[in-house]
VEXMARMI-626677 format. One record per residue: residue in one letter; chain; z, y, x of N, C-alpha, C in turn. Coordinates in pm, whole numbers. Layout:
! residues N
 residu chaine     nw     nv     nu    caw    cav    cau     cw     cv     cu
      a      A      Z      Y      X      Z      Y      X      Z      Y      X
...
***
This chain:
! residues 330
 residu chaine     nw     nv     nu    caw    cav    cau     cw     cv     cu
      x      A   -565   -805    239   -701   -783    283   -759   -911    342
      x      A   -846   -918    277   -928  -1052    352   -972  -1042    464
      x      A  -1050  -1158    608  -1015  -1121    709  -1175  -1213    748
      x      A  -1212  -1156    852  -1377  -1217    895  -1380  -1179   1026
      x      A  -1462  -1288   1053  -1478  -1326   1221  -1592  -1236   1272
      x      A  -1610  -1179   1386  -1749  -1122   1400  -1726  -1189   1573
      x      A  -1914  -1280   1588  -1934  -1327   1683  -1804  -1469   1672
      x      A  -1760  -1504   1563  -1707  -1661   1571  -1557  -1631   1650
      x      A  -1548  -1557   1702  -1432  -1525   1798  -1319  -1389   1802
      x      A  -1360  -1259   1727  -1297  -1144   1699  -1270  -1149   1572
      x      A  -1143  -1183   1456  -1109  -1165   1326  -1097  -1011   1363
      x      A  -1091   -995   1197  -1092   -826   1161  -1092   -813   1015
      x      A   -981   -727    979  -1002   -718    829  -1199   -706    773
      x      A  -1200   -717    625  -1301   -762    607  -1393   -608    587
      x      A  -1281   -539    601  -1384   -412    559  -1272   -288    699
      x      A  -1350   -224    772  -1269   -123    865  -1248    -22    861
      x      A  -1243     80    929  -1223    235    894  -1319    315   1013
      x      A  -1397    380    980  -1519    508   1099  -1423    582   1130
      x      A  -1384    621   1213  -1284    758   1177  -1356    847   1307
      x      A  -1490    852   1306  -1572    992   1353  -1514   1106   1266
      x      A  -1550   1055   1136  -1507   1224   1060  -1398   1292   1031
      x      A  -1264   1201   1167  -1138   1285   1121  -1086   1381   1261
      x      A  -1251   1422   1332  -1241   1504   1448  -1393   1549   1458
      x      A  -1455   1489   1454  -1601   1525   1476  -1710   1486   1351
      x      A  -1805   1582   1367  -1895   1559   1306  -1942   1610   1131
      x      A  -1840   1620   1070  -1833   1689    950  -1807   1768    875
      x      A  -1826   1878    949  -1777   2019    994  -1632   2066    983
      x      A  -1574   1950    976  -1369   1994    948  -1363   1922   1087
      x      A  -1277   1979   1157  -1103   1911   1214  -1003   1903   1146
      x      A   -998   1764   1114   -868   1791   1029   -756   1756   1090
      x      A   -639   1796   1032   -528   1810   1088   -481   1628   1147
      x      A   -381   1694   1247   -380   1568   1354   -295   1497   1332
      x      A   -150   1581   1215    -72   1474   1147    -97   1395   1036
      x      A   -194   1486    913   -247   1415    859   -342   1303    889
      x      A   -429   1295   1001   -512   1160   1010   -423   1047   1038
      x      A   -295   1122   1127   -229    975   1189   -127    947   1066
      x      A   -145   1028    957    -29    900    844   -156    865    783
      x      A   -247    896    752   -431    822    708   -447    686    773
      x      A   -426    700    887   -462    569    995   -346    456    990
      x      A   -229    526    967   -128    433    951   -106    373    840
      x      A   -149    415    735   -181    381    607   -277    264    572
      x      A   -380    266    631   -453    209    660   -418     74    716
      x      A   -359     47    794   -257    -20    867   -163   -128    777
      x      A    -96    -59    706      8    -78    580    -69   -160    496
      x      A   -228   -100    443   -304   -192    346   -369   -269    401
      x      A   -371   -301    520   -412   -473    555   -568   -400    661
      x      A   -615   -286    711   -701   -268    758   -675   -285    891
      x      A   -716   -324   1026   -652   -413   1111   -838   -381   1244
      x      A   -944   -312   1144  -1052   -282   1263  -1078   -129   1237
      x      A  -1076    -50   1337  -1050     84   1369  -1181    103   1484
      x      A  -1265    216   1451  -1387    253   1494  -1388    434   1590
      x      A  -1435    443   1718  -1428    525   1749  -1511    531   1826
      x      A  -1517    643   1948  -1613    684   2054  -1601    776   2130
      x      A  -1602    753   2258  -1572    912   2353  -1607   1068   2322
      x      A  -1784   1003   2239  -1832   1131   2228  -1813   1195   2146
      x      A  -1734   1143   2010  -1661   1185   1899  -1567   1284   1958
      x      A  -1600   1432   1939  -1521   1581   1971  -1560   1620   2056
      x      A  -1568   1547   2208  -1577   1479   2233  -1426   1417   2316
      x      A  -1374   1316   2341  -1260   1279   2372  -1165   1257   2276
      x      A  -1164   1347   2141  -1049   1375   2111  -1022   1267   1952
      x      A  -1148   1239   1947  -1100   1086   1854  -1028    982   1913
      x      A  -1070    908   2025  -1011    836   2079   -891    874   2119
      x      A   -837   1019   2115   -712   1027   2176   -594   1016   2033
      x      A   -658   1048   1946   -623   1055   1784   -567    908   1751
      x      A   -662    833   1781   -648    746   1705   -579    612   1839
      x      A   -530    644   1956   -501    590   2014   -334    599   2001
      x      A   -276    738   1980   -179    768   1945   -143    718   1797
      x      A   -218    721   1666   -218    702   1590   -172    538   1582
      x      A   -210    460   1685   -198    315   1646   -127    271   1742
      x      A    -67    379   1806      8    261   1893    122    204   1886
      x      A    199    219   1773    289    154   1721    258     -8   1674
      x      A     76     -4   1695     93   -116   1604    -10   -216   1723
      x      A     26   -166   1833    -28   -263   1950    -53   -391   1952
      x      A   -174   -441   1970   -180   -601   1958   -159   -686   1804
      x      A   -176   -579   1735   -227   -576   1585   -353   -519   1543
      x      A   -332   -461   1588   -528   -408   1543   -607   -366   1620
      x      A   -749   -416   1600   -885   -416   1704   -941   -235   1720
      x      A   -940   -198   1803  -1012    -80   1806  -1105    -90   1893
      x      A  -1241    -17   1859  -1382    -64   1899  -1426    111   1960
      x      A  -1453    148   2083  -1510    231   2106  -1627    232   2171
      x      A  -1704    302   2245  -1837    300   2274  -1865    404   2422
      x      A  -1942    394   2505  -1966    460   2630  -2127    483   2603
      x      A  -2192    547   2717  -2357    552   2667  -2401    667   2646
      x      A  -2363    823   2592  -2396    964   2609  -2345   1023   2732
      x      A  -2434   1071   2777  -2415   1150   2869  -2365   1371   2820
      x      A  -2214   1367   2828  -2178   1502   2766  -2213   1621   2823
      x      A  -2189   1668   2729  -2193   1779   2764  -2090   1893   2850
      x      A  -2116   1988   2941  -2023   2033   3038  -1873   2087   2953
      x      A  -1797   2052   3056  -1689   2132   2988  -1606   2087   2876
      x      A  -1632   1981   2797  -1575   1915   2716  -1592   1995   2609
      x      A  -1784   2038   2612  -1809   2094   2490  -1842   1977   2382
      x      A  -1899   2033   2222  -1899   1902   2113  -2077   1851   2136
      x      A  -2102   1758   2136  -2189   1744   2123  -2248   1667   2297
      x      A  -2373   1606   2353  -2381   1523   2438  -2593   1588   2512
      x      A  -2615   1566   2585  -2718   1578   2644  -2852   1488   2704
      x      A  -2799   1361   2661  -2868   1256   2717  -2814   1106   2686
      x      A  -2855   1035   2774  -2796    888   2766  -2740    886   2923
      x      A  -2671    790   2907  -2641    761   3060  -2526    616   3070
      x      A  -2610    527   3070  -2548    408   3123  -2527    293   3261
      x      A  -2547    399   3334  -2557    350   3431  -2406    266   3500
      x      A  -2385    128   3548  -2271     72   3569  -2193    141   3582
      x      A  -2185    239   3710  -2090    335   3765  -2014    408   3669
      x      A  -2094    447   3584  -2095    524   3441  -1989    450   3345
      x      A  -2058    340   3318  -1981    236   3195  -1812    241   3244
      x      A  -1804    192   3385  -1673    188   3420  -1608    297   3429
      x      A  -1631    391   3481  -1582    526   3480  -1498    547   3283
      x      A  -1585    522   3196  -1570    577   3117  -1436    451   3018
      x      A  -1520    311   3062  -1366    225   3048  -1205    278   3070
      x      A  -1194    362   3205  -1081    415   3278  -1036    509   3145
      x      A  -1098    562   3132  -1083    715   3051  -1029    645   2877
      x      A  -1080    593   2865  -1064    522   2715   -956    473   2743
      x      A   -965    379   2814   -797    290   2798   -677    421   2818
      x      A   -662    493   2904   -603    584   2914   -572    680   2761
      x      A   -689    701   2664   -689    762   2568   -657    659   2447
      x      A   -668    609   2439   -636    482   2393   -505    392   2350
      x      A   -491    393   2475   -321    377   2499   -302    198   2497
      x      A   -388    160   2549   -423     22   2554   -427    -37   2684
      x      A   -393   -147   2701   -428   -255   2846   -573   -315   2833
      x      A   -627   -326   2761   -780   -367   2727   -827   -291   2607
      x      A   -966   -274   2610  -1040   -249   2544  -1076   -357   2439
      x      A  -1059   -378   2296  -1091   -458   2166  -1224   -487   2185
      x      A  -1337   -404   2170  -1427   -412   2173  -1512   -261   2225
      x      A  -1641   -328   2302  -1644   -187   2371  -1814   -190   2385
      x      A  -1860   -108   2315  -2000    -71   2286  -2080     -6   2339
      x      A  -2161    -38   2333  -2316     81   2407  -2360    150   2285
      x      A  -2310    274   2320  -2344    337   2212  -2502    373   2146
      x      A  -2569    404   2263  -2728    368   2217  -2759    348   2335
      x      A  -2922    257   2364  -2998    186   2458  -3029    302   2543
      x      A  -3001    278   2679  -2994    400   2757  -3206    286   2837
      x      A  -3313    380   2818  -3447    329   2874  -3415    314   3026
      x      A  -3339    344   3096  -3334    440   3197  -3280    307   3319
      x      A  -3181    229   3183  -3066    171   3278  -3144    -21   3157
      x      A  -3189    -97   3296  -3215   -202   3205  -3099   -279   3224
      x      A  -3075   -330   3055  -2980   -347   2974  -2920   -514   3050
      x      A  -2996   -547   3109  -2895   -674   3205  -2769   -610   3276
      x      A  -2822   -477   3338  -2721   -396   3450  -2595   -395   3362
      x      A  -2651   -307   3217  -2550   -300   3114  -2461   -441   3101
      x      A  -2534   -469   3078  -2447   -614   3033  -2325   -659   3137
      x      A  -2406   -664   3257  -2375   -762   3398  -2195   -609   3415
      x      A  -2230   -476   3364  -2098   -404   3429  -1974   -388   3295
      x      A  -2002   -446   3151  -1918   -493   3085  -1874   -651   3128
      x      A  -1944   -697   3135  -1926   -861   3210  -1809   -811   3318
      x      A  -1795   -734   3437  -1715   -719   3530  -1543   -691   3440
      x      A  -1619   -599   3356  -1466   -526   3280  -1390   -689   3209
      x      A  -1480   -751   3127  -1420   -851   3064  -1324   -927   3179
      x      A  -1400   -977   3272  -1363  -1062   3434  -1212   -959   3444
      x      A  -1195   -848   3493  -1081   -786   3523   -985   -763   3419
      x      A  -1017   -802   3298   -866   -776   3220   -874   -638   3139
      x      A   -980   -577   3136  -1005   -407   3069  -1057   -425   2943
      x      A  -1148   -494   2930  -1262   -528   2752  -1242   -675   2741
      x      A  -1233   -667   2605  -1197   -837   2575  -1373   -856   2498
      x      A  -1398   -736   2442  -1540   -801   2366  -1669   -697   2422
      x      A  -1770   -764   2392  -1906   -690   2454  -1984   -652   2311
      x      A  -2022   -540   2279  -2116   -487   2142  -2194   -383   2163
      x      A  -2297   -407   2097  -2451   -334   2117  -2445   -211   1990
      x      A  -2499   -117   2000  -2507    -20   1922  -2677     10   1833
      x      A  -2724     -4   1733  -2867     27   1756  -2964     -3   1826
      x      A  -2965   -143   1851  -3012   -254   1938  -3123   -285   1898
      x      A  -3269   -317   1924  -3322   -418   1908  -3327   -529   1930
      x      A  -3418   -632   1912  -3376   -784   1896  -3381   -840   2021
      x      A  -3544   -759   2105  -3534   -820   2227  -3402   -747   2350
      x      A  -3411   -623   2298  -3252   -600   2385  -3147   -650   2372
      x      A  -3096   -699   2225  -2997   -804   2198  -3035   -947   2271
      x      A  -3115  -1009   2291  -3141  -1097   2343  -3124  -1074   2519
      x      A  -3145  -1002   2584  -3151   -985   2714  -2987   -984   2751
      x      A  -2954   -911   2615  -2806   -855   2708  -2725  -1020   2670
      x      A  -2738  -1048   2571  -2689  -1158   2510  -2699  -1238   2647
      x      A  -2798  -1251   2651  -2784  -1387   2805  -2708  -1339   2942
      x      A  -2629  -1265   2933  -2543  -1178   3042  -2431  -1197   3018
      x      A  -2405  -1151   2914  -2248  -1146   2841  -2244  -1163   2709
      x      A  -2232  -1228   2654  -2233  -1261   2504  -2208  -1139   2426
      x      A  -2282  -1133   2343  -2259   -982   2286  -2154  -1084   2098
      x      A  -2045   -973   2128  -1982  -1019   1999  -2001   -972   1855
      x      A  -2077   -869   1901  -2103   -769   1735  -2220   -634   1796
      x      A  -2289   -629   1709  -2415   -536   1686  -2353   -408   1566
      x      A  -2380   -274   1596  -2311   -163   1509  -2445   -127   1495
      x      A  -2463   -144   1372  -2658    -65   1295  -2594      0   1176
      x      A  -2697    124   1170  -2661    150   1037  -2723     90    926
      x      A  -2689     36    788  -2726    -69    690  -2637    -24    626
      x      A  -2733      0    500  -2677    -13    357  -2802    -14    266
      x      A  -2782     31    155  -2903     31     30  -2981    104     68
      x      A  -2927    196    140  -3114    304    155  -3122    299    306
      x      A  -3040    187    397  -3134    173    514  -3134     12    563
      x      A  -3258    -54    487  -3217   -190    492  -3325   -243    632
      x      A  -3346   -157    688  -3480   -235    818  -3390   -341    869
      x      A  -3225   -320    918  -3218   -429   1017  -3216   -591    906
      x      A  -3297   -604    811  -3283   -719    739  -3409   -798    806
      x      A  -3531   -712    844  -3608   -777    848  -3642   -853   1032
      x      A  -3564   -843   1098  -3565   -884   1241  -3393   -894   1305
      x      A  -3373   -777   1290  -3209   -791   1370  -3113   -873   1280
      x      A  -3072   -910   1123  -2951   -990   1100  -3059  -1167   1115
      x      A  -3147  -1200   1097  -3217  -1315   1144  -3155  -1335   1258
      x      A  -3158  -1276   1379  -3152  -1285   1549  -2998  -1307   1531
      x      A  -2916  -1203   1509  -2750  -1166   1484  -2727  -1322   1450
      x      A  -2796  -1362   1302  -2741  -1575   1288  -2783  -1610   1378
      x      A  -2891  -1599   1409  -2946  -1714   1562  -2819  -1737   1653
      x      A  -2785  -1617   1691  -2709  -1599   1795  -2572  -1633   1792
      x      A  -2515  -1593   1669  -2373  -1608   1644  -2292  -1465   1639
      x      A  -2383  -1367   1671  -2348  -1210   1665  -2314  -1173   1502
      x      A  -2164  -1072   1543  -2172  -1025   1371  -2187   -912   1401
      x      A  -2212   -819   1270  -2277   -694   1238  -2192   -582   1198
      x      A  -2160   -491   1269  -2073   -383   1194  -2200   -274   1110
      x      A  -2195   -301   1032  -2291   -169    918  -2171    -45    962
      x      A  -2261    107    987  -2191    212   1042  -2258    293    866
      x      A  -2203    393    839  -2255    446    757  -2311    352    621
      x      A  -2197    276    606  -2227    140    455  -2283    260    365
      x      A  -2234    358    346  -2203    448    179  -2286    551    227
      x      A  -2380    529    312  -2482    687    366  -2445    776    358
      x      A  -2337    740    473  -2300    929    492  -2234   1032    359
      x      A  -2212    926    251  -2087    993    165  -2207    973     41
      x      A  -2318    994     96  -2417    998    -74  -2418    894   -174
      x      A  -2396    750   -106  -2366    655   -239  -2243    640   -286
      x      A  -2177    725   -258  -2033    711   -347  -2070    809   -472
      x      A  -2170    878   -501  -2236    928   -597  -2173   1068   -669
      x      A  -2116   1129   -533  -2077   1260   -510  -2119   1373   -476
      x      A  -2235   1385   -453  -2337   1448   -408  -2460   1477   -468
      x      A  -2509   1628   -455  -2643   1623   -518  -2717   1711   -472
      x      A  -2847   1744   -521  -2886   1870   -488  -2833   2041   -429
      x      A  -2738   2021   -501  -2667   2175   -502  -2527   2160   -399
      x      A  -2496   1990   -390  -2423   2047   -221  -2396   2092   -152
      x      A  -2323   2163   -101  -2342   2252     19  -2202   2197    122
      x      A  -2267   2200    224  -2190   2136    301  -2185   2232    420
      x      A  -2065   2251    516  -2060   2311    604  -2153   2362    710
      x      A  -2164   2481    780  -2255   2490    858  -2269   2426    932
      x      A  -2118   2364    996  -2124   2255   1109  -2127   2102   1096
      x      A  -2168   2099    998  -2221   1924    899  -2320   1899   1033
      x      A  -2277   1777   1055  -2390   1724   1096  -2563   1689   1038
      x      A  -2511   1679    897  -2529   1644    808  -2697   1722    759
      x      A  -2667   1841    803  -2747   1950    739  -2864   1918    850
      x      A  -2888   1863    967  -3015   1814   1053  -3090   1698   1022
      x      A  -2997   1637    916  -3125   1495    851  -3148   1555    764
      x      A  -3273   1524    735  -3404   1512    644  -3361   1432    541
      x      A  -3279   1313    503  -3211   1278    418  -3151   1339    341
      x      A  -3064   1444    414  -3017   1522    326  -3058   1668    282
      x      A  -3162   1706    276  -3221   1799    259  -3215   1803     69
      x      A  -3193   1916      2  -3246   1911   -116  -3294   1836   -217
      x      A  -3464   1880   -134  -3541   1791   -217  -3511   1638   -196
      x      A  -3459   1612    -94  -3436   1443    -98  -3270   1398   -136
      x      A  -3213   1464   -138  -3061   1465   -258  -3144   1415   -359
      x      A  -3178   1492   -441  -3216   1473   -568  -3374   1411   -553
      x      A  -3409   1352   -492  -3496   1215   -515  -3430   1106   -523
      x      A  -3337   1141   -442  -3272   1005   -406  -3139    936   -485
      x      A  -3085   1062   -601  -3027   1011   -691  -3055    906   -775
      x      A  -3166    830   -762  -3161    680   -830  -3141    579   -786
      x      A  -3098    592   -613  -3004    452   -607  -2857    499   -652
      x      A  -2835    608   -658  -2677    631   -717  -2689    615   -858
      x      A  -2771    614   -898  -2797    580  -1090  -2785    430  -1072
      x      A  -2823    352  -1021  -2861    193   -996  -2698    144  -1001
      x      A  -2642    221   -858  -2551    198   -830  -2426    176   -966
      x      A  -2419    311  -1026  -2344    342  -1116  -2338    277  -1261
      x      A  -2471    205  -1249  -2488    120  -1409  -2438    -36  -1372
      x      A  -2410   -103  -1236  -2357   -171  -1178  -2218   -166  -1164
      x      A  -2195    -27  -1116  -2013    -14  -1114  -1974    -52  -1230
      x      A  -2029     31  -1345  -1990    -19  -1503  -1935   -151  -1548
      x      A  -2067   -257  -1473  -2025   -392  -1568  -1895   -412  -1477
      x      A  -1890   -372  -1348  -1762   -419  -1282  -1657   -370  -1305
      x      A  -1610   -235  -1421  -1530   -173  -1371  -1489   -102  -1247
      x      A  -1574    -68  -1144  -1570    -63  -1007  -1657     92  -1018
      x      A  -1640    114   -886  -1706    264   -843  -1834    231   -753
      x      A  -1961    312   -787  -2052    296   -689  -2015    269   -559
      x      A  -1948    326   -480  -1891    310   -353  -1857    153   -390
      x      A  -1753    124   -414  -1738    -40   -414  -1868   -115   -448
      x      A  -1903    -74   -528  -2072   -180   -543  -2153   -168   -401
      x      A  -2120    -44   -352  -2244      2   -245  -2169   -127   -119
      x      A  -2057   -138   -110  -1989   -168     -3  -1975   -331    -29
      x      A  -1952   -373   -131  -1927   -533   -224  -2119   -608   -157
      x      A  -2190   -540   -221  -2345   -589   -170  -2311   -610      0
      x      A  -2277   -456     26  -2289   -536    177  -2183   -685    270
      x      A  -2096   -662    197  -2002   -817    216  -2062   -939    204
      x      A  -2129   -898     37  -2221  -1047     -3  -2330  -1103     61
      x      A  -2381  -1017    199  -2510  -1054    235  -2460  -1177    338
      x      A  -2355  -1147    431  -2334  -1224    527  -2175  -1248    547
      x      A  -2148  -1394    558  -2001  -1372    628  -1930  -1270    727
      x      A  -2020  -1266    805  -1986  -1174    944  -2036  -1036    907
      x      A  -2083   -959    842  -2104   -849    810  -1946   -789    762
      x      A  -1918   -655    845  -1796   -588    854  -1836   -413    826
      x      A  -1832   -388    694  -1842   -288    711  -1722   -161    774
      x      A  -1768    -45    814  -1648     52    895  -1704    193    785
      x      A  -1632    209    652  -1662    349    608  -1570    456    644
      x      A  -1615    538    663  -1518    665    688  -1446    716    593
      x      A  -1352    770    581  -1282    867    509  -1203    951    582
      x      A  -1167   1065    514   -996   1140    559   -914   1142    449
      x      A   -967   1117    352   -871   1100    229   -773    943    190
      x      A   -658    970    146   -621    821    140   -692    785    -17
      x      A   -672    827   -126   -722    761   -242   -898    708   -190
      x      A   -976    787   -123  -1082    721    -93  -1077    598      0
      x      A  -1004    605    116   -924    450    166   -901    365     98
      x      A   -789    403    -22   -770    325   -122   -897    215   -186
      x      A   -994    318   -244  -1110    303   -319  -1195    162   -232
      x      A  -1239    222   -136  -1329    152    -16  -1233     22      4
      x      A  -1145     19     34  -1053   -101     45  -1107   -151    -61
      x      A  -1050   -186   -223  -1080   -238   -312  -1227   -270   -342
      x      A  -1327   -273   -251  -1439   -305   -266  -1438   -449   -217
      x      A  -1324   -502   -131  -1312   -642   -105  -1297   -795   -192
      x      A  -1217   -660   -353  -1206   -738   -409  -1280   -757   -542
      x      A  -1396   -675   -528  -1553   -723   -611  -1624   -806   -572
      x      A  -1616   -914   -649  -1707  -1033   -623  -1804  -1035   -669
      x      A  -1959  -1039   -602  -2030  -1012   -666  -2177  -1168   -625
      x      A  -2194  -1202   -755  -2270  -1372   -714  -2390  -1356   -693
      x      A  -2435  -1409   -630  -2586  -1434   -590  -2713  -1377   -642
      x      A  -2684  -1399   -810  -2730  -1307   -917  -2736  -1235   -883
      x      A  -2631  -1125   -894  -2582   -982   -892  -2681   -944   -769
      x      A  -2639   -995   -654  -2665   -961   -559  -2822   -915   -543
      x      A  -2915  -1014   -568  -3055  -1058   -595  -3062   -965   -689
      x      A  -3000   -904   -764  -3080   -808   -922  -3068   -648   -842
      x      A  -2957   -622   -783  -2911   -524   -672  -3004   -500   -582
      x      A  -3087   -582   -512  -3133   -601   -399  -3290   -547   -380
      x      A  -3336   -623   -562  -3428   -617   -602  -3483   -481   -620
      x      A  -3396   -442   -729  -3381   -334   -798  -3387   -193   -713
      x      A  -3321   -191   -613  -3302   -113   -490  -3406   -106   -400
      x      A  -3492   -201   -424  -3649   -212   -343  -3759   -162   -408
      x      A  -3720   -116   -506  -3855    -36   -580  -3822     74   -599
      x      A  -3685    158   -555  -3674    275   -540  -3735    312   -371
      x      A  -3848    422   -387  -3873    496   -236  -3744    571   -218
      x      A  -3713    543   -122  -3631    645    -22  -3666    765     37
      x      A  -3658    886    -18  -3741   1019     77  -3672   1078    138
      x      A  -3669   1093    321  -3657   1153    374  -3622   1063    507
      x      A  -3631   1041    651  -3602    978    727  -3444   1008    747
      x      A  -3392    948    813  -3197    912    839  -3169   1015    936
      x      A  -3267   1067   1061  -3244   1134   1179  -3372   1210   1182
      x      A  -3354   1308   1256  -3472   1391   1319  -3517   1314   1430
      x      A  -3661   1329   1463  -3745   1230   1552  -3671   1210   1656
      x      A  -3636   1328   1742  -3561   1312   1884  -3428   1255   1895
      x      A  -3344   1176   1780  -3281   1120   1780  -3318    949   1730
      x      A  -3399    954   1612  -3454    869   1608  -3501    782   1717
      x      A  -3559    847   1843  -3614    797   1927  -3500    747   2025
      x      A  -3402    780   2018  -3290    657   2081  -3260    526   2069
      x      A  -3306    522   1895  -3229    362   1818  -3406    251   1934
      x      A  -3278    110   1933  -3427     49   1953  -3439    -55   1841
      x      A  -3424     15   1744  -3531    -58   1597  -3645    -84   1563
***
């Protein structure tokens, strides 16, 4: 597996693993021995950056995947995130934002503990809390780095001037946006700022949420407890509008021999050195798959005909419902 720097200073295989959906979020729990030979597997094929979050179950990803890797301590980066405020009881799902210092650290304690780690890899704001200005943020990861708990500082759904504020506090090492073919906004302000700065980019959701691997359609049906089923993206009528970037995709996989998913994931490599994508799976042949997208090379050409081509398809349906929407600061 090839290997890329994010922020000049954190290597990481070149492509990582989400593993929200092997506890939360997609209407399965799946089983807890199967994820941890998934994760270890993973491991085995050269994947080395591992993605998580408190509020994932909530708790119980990070406890998954803390166990899951700890055989392989001080080998691979795991990146989690603080910033929702949960819900009582260690129900699924969260109620607010809440980043307040007191907060951030509190929730450092709890991670490393779940974790199974002496420091935190990298440790994120999961979204811009209005509430708490983002110097405070900065200035109470800054303390954790100082004591020996977080080795790296990363922004979640950032805008440019909040990346900039926090940036002058504590160096932020990596920005987590979602980016791929059908959500390209952070091209036009946030990866500009990200070079300025020296920040690299984790793309969350490279393969949208499972739809550009070109598995999906209209007639879908996905669990009641899909997250899935509250975007407007995935609604029906916008499945099947939106099957022509998976047509695009798929007349591309062709000349490569390759699978939409690898084309979807290969584009995003080609845009930037420091661009790291993290796709999810629970399956290993799809691990498999997504891995081998490292090794589609795709030239400037390609890239530019891809890019192009993908810009004259409309996209119908927004990514989130408004009241979530209204968290990102995009």
């Amino acid at each position: 597996m090839q290997r890329r720097k994010l922020g000049n200073t954190l290597e990481v295989s070149a492509i990582g693993l989400g593993c929200m959906g092997m506890s939360f979020g997609y209407g399965k729990v799946h089983d807890t021995a199967e994820m941890t030979a998934l994760l270890r597997a993973a491991v085995e094929k050269g994947v080395t950056f591992f993605d998580t979050a408190e509020v994932y179950g909530p708790y119980t990803n990070e406890t998954l995947v803390g166990a899951a890797l700890e055989p392989f301590k001080g080998k691979v980066v795991i990146a989690t995130k603080f910033g929702f405020r949960m819900k009582p009881n260690g129900e699924p799902g969260f109620v607010g934002l809440n980043s307040r210092p007191e907060q951030i650290k509190a929730v450092a304690e709890d991670s490393l503990k779940r974790l199974r780690v002496d420091a935190i890899d990298l440790f994120y704001q999961h979204r811009v809390d209005p509430n708490v200005p983002i110097e405070d943020v900065a200035g109470a990861v800054k303390d954790l780095i100082q004591e020996g708990k977080v080795k790296h500082f990363g922004l979640s759904e950032a805008g440019v001037g909040t990346i900039r504020r926090a940036h002058a506090v504590q160096p932020v090492t990596t920005l987590q946006s979602e980016y791929s073919l059908w959500y390209r906004r952070p091209e036009d302000e946030v990866i500009p700022t990200l070079e300025e700065l020296g920040i690299g980019l984790v793309p969350y959701s490279p393969l949208g949420k499972g739809f550009l691997t070109g598995k999906m359609d209209e007639t879908t049906e996905l669990a009641t407890t899909d997250f899935r089923n509250t975007l407007p993206r995935f609604s029906p009528e916008a499945l099947k509008a939106n099957q022509a970037l998976v047509v695009l995709l798929g007349e591309v996989a062709a000349r490569f021999g390759a699978t939409p998913a690898q084309i979807a994931l290969a584009w995003l490599l080609a845009q930037k050195p420091w661009i790291v994508p993290i796709p999810g799976t629970t399956k290993l042949h799809r691990l498999e798959e997504n891995i081998g997208a490292a090794t589609v090379e795709l030239s400037a050409t390609d890239v530019e005909e891809i890019s192009t081509a993908a810009s004259r398809i409309e996209v119908l349906g927004t990514r989130y419902p408004e009241h979530i929407e209204r968290m990102t600061g995009l």
